[in-house]
C-alpha positions in Angstrom: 33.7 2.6 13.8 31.1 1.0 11.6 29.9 -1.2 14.4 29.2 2.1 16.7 27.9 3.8 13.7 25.3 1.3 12.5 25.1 -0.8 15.9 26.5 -4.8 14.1 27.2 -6.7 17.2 23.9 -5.8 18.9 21.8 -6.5 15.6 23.7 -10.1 15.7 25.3 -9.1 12.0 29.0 -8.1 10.5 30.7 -6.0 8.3 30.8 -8.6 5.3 27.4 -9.9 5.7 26.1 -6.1 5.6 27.7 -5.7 2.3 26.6 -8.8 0.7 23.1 -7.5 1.8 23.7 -4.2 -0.1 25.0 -5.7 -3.2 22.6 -8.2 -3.0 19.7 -5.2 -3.1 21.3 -3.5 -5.4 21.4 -6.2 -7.7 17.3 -6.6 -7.7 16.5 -2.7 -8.0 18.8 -1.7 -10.3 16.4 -2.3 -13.2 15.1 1.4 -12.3 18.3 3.2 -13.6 17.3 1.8 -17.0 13.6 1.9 -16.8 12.9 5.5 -15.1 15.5 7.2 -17.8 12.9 5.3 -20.3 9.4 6.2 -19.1 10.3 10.2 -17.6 12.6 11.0 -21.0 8.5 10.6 -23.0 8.1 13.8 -21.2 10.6 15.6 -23.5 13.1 15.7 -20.1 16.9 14.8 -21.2 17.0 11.3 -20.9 20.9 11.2 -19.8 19.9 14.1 -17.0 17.1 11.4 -15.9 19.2 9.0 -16.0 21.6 10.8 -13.8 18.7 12.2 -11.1 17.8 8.6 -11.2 20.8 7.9 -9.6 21.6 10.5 -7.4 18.2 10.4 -6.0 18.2 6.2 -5.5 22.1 7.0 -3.5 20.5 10.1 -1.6 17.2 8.4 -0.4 19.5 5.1 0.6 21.8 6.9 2.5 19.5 9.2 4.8 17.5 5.3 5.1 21.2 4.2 6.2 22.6 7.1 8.5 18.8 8.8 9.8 16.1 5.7 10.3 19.7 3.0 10.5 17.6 0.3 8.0 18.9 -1.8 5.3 16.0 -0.8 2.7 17.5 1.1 -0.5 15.8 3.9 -2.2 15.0 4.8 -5.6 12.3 6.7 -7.8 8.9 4.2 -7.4 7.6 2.2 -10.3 3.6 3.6 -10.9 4.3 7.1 -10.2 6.9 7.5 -12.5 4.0 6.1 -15.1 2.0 8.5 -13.8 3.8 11.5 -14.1 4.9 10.3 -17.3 1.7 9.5 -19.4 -0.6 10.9 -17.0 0.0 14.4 -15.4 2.1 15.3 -18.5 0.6 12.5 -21.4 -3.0 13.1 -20.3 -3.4 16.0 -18.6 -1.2 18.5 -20.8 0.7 19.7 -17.6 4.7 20.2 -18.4 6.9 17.8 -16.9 8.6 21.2 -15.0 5.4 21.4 -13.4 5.0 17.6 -12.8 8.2 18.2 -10.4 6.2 20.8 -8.7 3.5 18.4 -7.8 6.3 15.8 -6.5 8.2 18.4 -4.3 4.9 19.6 -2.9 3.5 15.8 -2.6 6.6 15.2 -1.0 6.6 18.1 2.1 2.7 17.1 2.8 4.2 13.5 3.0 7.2 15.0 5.5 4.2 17.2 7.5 1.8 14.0 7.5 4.2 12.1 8.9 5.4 14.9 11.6 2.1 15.2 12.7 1.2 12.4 13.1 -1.8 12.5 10.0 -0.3 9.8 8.4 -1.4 6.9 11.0 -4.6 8.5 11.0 -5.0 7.6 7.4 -3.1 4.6 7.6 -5.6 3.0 9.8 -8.4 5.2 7.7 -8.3 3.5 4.8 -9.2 -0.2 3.8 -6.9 -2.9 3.2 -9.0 -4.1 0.5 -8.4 -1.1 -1.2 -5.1 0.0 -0.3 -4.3 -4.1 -1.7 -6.8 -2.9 -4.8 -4.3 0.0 -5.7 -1.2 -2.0 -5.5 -2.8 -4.1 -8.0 -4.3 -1.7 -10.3 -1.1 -0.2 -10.7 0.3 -3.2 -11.7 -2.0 -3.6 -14.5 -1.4 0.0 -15.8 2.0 -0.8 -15.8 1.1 -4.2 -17.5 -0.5 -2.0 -20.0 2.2 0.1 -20.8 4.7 -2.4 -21.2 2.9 -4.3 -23.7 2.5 -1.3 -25.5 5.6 -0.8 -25.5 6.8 -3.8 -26.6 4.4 -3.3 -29.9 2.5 -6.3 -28.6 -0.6 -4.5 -27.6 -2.0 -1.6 -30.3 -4.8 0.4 -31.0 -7.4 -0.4 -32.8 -10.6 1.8 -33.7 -12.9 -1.5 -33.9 -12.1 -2.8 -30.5 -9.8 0.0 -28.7 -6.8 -2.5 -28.4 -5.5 -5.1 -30.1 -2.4 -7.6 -30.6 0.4 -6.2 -32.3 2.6 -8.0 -35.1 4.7 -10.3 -32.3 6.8 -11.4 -35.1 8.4 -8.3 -35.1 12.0 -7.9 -33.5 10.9 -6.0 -30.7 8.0 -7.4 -29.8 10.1 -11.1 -30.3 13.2 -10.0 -28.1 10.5 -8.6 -25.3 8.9 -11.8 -24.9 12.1 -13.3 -24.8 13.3 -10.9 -22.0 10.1 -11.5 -20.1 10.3 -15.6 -20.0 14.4 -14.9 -19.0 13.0 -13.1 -16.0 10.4 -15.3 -15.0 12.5 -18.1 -15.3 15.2 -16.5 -13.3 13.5 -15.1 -10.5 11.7 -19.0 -10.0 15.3 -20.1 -9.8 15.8 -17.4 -7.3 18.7 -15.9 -9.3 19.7 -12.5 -7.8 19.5 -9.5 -10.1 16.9 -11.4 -12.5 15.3 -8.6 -14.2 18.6 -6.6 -14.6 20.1 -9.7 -16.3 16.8 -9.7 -18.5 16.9 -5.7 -19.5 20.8 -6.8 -20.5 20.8 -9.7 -22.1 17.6 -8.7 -24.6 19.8 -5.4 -25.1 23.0 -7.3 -25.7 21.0 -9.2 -28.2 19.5 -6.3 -29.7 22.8 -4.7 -30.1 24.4 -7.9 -31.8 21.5 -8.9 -34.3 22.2 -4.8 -35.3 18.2 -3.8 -33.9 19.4 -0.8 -31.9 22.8 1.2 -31.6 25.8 0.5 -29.5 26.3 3.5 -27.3 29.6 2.1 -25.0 29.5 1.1 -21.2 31.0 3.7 -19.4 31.8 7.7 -19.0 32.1 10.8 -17.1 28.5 11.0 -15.7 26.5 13.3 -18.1 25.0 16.5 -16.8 22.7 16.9 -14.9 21.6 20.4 -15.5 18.7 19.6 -17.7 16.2 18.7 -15.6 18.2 20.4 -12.0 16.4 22.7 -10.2 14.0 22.9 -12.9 10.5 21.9 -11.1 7.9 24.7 -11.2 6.4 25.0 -7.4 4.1 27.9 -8.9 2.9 26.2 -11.8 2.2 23.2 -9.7 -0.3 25.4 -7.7 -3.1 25.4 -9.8 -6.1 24.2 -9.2 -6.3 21.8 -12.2 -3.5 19.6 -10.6 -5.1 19.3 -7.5 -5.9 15.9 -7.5 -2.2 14.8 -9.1 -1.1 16.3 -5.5 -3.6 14.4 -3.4 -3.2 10.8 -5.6 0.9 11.1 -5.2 0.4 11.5 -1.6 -1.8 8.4 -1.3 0.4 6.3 -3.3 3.4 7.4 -1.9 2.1 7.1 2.1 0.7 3.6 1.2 3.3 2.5 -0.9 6.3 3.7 1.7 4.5 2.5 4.6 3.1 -1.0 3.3 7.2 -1.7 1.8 8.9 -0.3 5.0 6.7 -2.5 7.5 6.7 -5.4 5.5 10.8 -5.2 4.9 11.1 -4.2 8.5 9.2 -6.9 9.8 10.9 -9.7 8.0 14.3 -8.4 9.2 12.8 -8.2 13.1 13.1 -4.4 13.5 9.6 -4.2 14.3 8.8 -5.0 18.2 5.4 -6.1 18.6 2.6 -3.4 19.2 1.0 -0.5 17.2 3.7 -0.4 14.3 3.3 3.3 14.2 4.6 3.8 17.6 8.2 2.4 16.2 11.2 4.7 16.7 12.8 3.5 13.6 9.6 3.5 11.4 8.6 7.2 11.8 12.5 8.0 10.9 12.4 5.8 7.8 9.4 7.5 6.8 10.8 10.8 7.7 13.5 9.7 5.1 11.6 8.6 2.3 9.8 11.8 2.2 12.8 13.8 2.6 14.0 11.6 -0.4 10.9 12.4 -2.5 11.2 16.2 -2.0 15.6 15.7 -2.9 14.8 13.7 -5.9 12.3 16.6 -7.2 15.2 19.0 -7.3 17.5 16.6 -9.1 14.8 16.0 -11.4 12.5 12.6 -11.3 9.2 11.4 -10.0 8.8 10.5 -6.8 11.5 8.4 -4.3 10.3 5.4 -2.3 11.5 2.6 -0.7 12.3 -0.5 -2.8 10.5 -3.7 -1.5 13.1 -5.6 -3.6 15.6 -4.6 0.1 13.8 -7.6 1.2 16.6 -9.4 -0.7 19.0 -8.0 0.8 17.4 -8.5 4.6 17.3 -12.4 3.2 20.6 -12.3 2.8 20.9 -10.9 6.2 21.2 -7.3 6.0 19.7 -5.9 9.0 21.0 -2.2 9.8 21.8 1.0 7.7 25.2 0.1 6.5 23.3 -2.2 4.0 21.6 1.2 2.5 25.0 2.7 2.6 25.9 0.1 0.1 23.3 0.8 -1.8 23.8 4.2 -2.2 27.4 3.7 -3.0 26.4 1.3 -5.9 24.1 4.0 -7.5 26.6 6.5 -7.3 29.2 4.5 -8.9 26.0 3.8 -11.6 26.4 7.1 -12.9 29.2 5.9 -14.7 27.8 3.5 -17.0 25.6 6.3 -18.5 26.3 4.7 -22.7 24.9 1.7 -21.4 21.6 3.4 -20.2 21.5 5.4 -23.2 22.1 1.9 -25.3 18.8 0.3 -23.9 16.1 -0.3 -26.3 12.0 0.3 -24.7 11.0 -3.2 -25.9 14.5 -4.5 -23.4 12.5 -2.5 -20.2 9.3 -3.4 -21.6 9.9 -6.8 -19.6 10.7 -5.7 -16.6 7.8 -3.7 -16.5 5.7 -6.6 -17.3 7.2 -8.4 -14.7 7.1 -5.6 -11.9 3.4 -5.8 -13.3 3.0 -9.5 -12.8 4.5 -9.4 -8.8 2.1 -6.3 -7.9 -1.3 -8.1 -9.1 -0.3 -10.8 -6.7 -2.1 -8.1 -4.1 -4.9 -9.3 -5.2 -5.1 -11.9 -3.1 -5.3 -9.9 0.1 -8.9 -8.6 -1.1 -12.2 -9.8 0.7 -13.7 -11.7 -2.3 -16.8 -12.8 -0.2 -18.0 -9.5 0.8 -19.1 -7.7 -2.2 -18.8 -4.6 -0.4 -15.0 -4.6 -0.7 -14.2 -6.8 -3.5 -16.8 -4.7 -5.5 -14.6 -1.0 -5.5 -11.6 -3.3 -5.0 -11.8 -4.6 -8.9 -13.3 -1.2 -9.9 -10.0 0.5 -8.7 -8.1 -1.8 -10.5 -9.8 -1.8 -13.8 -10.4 2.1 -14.1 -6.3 2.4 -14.0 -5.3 1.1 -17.4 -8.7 1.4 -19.1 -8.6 4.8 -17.9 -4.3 5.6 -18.6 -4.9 6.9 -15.0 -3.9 6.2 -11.2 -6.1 9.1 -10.3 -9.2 8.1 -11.8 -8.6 4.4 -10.5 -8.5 5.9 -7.4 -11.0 8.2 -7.2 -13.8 5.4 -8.8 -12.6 3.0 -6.1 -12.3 5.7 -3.1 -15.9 7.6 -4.3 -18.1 3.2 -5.1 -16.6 1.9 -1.6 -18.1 5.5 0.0 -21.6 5.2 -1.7 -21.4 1.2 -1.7 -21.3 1.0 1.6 -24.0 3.7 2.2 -26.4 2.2 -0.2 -25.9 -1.4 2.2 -26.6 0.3 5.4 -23.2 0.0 6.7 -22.0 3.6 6.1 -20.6 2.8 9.6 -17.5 1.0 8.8 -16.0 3.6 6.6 -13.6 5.5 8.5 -13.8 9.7 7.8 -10.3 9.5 6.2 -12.2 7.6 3.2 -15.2 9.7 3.8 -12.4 12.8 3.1 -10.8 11.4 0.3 -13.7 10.0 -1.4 -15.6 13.7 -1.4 -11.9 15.0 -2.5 -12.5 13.3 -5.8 -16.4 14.1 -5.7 -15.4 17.6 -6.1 -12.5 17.1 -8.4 -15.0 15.9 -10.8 -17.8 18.4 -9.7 -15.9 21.3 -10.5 -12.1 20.2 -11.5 -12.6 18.3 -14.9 -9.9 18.6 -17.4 
């Protein structure tokens, strides 16, 4: 039955080696169910609901991936947009975090009409790798940011803006700790490396008496907190805008870039245009679908995890790989004490880690030609000196635009930049906070 279902024989794979895929996966995202209760339950949402719609949404967006699109990529609520909902939209901007889920369900059904129409490989090929490499890696360092924060070893300071914390303090001590652990784990390729790190600093924590014991498993807490409670209307004003349009273009970068790098390594893609794929436009059709699910249930937006290329190294190759997945999160939702017992400075490292692998896009940037490497770094830097994605974006999107004009080479900016660059033009114009 599985065979027919998910096609084995004729993706040259079995029923074992599937599995060992999806545990495999599972293993290297599962960090999230710890992390996202921690960075959405700032907000004032209940962390245990989070924790919950964490879940739900990571086994819901894995198993359309699995049954739908028939890929072995799992799903779960994206790191950088959760940040950005978080200390952003809500933090920053003063919007609730009811209508924070209004942005992401509405985010999410432009995503699912972009890709129906056919819009979304029209900005796909619109905008620049340099900057869609730039984004990747500015996101990183916001996320950089916040984990050092949160680990107490980065502070404010009214003489210089930011300075180093006290690092002999427990926290700050057990996060560095944590951090090396991963480092050192994931350069030994050890499977599930940040998870063992969020752990074992939490185990410690736990013993040395730093934080509280809460117990390892239960009934999965309720979820009614934060179900059903976005706010579609108060998501339509004007203000939040711009959250919309900078969730999209993180999200239709961020699913694409994961899905055809994943799917390339596991051979799904034939050669030719990638967006002409079968399989590709269903997997996106999925991880939008995801995004609008996981709004309901209550968490920032869904995307594929480019951690499944684990899982495809371990020869995963069709959709009962995700099914795993999504099995593993839903038996998760048991071990809600243990969420609920982790300490900020035990996710602060895996943040800081996460941070560490997405700077690596970097390297993908056209250092030679100023007029790419130039809004590249600006996109990069305005994210955490700015505690915003959006304003990262829009100073990269709006200098690449007027960078280009001012060289005489206005040419080789496609009108999807051109669009998204006068977007923010007018967001600042007439939409400041």
């Amino acid at each position: 039955m599985l065979d027919k279902q998910f096609g084995l024989t004729a993706n040259g794979t079995s029923v074992r080696t599937e599995v060992i895929a999806g545990i495999t996966t599972f293993l290297t995202m599962a960090y999230i169910i710890f992390v996202n209760p921690e960075i959405l339950s700032s907000t004032g949402m209940d962390r245990n609901a989070v924790f919950v719609a964490t879940c739900l949404a990571a086994a819901l967006g894995s198993l359309v991936m699995a049954l739908w699109a028939n890929w072995p990529i799992g799903m779960a609520p994206g790191m950088g947009l959760n940040a950005f909902f978080a200390f952003t939209v809500v933090g920053a901007l003063g919007f609730t975090w009811q209508q924070a889920l209004g942005a992401v369900f509405i985010s999410g059904i432009i995503f699912l009409i972009l890709s129906v129409t056919g819009i979304r490989r029209w900005l796909i090929a619109g905008i620049p790798s340099s900057m869609r490499s730039a984004i990747a890696a500015g996101i990183g360092m916001f996320l950089g940011l916040i984990a050092l924060k949160n680990a107490g070893i980065v502070v404010d300071n009214p003489a210089t803006l930011v300075g180093l914390g006290d690092v002999t303090q427990t926290g700050a001590l057990l996060a560095i700790l944590g951090f090396f652990t991963i480092a050192a784990l994931d350069a030994l390729k050890v499977r599930g490396s940040i998870l063992i790190g969020i752990l074992l600093v939490t185990v410690i924590s736990i013993v040395i008496g730093a934080s509280a014991f809460g117990g390892v498993m239960s009934m999965p807490p309720s979820i009614a907190p934060t179900f059903m409670q976005l706010d579609i209307a108060g998501a339509l004003t004007v203000g939040i805008f711009h959250v919309i349009l900078v969730m999209v273009l993180v999200e239709v970068f961020d699913a694409t870039g994961t899905l055809i790098g994943v799917a390339k390594r596991a051979g799904l893609l034939t050669e030719g245009p990638a967006h002409q794929n079968k399989g590709l436009s269903r997997a996106l059709m999925a991880d939008s679908t995801a995004i609008v699910a996981g709004s309901m249930l209550g968490t920032s937006s869904t995307t594929a995890y480019v951690e499944s290329a684990s899982g495809v190294q371990a020869g995963g190759r069709t959709g009962l790989t995700a099914l795993v997945v999504a099995v593993l999160f839903l038996l998760a939702m048991f071990f809600a004490p243990l969420a609920g017992s982790v300490p900020a400075y035990a996710t602060a490292p895996a943040l800081l880690y996460v941070a560490c692998l997405m700077v690596r896009e970097f390297e993908d940037i056209a250092w030679s030609d100023v007029t790419e490497s130039a809004p590249a770094v600006l996109t990069a830097l305005m994210m955490p000196f700015t505690y915003s994605i959006a304003n990262g974006l829009a100073f990269g999107f709006v200098s690449y635009a007027l960078i280009k004009l001012a060289t005489g080479r206005a040419r080789e900016v496609h009108p999807a930049t051109w669009v998204v660059a006068a977007l923010f033009v007018i967001r600042f114009a007439f939409f400041m906070e």
